[in-house]
FIGUMAR-99261 format. One record per residue (C-alpha): residue number from 1; x negated, y negated, z negated. Coordinates in steps of 0.001 Angstrom, whole numbers. Layout:
FIGUMAR-99261
resi, east, north, up
NUM, X, Y, Z
...
END
This chain:
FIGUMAR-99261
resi, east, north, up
1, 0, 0, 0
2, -1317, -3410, 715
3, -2956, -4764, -2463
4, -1836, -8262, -3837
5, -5034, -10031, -2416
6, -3491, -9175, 1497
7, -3537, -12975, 3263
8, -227, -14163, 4772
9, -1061, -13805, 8497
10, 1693, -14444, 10294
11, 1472, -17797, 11364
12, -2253, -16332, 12950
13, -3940, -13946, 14697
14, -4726, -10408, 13198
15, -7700, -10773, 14969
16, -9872, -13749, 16555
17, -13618, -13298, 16810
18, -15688, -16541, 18057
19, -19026, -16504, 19668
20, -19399, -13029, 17656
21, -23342, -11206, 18727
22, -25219, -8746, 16900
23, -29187, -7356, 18355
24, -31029, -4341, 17215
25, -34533, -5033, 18174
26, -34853, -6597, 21483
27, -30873, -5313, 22823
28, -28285, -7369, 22878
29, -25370, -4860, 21677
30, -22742, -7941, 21372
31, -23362, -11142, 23081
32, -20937, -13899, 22234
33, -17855, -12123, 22065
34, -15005, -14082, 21666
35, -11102, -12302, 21499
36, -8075, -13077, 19723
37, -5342, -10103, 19307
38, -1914, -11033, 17715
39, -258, -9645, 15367
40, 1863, -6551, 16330
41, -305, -5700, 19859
42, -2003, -3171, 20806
43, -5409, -4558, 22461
44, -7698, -1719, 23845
45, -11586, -2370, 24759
46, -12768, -430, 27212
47, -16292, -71, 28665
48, -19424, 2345, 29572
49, -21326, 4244, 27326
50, -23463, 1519, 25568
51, -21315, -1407, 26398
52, -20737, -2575, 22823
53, -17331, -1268, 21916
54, -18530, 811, 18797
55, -20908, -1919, 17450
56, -17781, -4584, 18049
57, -15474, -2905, 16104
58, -18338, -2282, 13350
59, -18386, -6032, 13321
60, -15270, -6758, 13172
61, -14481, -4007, 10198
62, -16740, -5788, 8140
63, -19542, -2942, 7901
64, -21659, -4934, 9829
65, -22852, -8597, 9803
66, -22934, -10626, 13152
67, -26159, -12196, 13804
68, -24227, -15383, 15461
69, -21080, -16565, 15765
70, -18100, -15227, 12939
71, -14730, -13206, 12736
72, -11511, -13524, 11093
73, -9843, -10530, 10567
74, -6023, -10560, 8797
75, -7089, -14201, 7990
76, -10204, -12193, 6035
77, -13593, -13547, 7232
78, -15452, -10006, 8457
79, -19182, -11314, 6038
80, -17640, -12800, 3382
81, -14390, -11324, 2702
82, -15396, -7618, 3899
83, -14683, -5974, 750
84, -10862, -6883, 249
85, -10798, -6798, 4288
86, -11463, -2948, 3783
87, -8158, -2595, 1797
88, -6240, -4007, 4651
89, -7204, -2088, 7529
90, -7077, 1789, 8518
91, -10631, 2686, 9823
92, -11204, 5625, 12130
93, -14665, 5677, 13385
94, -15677, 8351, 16148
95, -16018, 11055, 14083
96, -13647, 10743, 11282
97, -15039, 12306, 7518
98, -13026, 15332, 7477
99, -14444, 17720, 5199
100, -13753, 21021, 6933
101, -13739, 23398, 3419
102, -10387, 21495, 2427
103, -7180, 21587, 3421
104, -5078, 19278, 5253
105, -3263, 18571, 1802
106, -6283, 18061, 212
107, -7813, 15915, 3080
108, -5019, 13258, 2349
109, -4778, 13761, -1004
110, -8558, 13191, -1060
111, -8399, 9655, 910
112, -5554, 8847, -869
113, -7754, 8844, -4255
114, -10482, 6951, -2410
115, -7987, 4652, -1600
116, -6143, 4141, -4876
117, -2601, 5484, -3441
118, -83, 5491, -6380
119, 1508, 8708, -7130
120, 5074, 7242, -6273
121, 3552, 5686, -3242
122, 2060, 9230, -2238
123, 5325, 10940, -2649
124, 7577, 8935, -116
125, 4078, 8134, 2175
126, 2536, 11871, 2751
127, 5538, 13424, 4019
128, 6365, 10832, 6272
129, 3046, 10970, 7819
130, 2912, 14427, 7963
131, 6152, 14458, 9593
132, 5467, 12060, 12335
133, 2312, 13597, 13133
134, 3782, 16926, 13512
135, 1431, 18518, 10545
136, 3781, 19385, 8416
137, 3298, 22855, 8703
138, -295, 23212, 8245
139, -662, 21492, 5131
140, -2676, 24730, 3999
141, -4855, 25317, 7124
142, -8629, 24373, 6221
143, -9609, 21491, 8695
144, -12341, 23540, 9977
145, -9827, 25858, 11365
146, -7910, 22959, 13055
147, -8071, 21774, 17122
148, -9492, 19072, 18171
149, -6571, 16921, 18546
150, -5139, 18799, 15171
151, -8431, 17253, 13598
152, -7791, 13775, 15165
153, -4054, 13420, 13832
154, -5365, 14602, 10085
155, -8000, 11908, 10893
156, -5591, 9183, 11294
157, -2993, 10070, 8576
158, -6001, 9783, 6563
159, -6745, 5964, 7971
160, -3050, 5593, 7095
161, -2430, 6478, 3891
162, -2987, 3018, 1628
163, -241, 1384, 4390
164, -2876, -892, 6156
165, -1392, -3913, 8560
166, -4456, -2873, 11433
167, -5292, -388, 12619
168, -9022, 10, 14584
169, -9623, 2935, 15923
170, -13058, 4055, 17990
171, -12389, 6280, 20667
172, -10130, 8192, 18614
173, -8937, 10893, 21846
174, -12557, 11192, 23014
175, -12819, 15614, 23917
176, -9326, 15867, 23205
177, -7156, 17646, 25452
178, -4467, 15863, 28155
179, -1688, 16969, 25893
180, -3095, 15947, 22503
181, -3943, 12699, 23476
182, -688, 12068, 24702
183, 914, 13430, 21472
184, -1543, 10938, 19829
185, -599, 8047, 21723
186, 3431, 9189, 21065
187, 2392, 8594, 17228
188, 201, 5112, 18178
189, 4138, 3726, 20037
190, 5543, 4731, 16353
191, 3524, 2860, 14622
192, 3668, -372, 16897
193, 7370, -80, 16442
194, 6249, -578, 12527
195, 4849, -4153, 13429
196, 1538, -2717, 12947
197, -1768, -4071, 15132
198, -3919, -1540, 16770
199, -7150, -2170, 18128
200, -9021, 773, 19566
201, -11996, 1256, 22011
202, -11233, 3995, 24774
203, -13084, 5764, 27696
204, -10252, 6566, 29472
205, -9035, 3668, 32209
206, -5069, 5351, 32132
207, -5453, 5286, 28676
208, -6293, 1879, 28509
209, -3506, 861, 30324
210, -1060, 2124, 27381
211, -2121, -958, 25335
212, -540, -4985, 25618
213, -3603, -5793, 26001
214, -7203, -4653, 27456
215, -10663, -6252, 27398
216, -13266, -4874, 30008
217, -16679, -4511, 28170
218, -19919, -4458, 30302
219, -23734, -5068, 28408
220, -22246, -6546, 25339
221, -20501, -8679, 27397
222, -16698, -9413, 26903
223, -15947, -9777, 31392
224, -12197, -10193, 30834
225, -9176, -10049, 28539
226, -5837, -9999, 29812
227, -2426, -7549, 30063
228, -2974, -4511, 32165
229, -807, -6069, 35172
230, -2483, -9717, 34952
231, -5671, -8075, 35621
232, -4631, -5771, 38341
233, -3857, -9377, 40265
234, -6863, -10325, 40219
235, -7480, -7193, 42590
236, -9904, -8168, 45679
237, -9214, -7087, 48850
238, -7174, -4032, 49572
239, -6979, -566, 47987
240, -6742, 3071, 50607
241, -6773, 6635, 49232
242, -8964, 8982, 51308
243, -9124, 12909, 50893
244, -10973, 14919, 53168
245, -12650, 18364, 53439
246, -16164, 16816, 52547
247, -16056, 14023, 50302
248, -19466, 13221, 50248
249, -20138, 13187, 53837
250, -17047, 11235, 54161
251, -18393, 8256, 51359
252, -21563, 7681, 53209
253, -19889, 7522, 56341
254, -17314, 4890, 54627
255, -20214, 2622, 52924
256, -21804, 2310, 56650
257, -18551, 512, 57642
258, -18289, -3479, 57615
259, -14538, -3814, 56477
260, -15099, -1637, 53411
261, -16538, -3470, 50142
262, -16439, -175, 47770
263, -16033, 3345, 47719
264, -15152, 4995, 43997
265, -15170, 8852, 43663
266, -12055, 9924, 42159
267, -12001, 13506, 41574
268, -10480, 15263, 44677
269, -10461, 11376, 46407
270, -12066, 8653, 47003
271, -10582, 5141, 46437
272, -12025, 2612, 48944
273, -11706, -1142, 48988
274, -11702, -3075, 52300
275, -11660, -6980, 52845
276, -7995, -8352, 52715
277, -5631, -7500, 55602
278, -8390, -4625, 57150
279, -6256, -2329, 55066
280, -5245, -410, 58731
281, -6269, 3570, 58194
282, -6651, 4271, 61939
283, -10349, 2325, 62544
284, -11827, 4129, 59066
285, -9920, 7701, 59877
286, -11828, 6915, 63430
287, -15004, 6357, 61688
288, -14426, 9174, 59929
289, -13828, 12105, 62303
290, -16788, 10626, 64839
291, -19060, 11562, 61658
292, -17862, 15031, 61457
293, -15636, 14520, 58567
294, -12539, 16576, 59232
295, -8665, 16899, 57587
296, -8984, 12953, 56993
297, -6068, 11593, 55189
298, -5743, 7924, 54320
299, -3038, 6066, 52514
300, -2218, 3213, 50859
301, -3000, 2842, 47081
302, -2179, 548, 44052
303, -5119, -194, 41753
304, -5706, 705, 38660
305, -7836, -200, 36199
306, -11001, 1837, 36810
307, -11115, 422, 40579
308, -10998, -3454, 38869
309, -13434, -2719, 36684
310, -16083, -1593, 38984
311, -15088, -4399, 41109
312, -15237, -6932, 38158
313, -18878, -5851, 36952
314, -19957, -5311, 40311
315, -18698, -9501, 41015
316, -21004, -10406, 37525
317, -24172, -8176, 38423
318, -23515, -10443, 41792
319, -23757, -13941, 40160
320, -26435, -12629, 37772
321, -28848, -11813, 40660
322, -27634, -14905, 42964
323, -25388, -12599, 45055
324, -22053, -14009, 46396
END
């Protein structure tokens, strides 16, 4: 439950982080981050391996200190408020502290100590959560023997059980199957029904696109901010889906040809971008076939976010090196 030092933040942002940067050594991990979520969204950061996303939300926790530039988090300041911060927010890093000889009753009973849980509070809280997450009847399975996505539910009753107003989550469906994560997200739309904030990092584009909210990470770097639609706008050019028997012949004959701009693998497809209104399949399907590339088959496509975000770093490595 939230203690009786919780800030009325209503009036302003759960988040807003300004100028925030943090360096290990001679890496920039965060440089000059600035974000504001509101109260109630879900805002998802989304970036490469390295990008920043895991030291961000570090920051912004309060279990790190910036080395420029400062964060307000529920109206708590991340350095010198972290402590009553903690008590606020529900924390669940990339690999959550399960402890994998207890059960999943003694997992929450176990955080709910740590957390200082009443016993009346525990009696109406636990079985809601274990109802919602659908762990109600494992309460005596040891959390070694649990799945992956069993292990990531128990995880984030656990980050729920004091009540907190955010929730910041790192990754939380990385490994897990299609059908877990989708159960988890099910539980994520509960709780934003609740009023509650979410903030999460992600790998997955289509997951991304879930949240109000998603900020493309690149180097530290904070490129852009903005709903999932908004930034699909800002699209360049036009988008064509190409299968074909040989996929890699058929991308190196598609990056020789002046109307196309980028060519992203896509599992059993490739999703090229040409220049605006050379969007015509016949001249590339020509290309195409006069390489040896055979069963071409090109069609129209909407982008999504994985196509704008190679597009959007490849546009700042551009202006970095002079490039227009």
């Amino acid at each position: 439950m939230p203690s009786s030092s919780s800030k009325n933040a209503s009036a302003e942002p759960a988040i807003r982080a300004e100028g925030l940067s943090k360096r290990f050594g001679s890496l920039v991990a965060v440089d000059h981050l600035s974000l504001t979520v509101a109260p109630g969204e879900a805002f998802a950061l989304v970036g490469p391996d390295g990008a920043g996303k895991t030291t961000t939300i570090r920051l912004l926790c309060g279990i790190m200190d910036p080395d420029g530039g400062q964060a307000q988090v529920l109206g708590f300041n991340t350095v010198k408020e972290a402590e009553p911060l903690k008590e606020q927010i529900g924390y669940m890093p990339q690999r959550f502290g399960l402890y994998d000889d207890l059960t999943v009753a003694e997992n929450i009973a176990f955080y709910a100590d740590i957390y200082r849980v009443p016993r009346a509070a525990r009696q109406k809280r636990v079985p809601e959560l274990l109802g919602f997450s659908n762990l109600a009847p494992f309460q005596s399975r040891l959390a070694a023997n649990l799945s992956g996505g069993m292990r990531q539910k128990l995880g984030l009753v656990c980050a729920l059980i004091h009540t907190p107003r955010l929730l910041i989550l790192d990754e939380p469906t990385f490994g897990v199957d299609p059908v877990s994560r989708r159960e988890f997200w099910q539980i994520l739309y509960e709780l934003l029904r609740t009023g509650m904030t979410i903030f999460l990092s992600t790998a997955y584009m289509d997951e991304a696109e879930r949240a109000h909210r998603v900020g493309l990470m690149h180097r530290g770097r904070l490129l852009v901010a903005d709903t999932p639609g908004a930034i699909k706008a800002t699209f360049a050019g036009e988008l064509l889906e190409v299968r074909a028997d040989d996929l890699r012949a058929a991308r190196k004959s598609l990056t020789a040809q002046p109307q196309v701009r980028q060519v992203l693998p896509l599992g059993d497809r490739l999703m090229v971008t040409v220049a605006p209104g050379q969007a015509a399949p016949a001249p590339l399907a020509a290309a195409l076939e006069a390489g040896g590339v055979a069963a071409v088959r090109i069609a129209p496509a909407e982008p999504a976010l994985e196509e704008l975000f190679v597009q959007i770093v490849r546009r700042e490595e551009g202006q970095e090196t002079g490039e227009q």
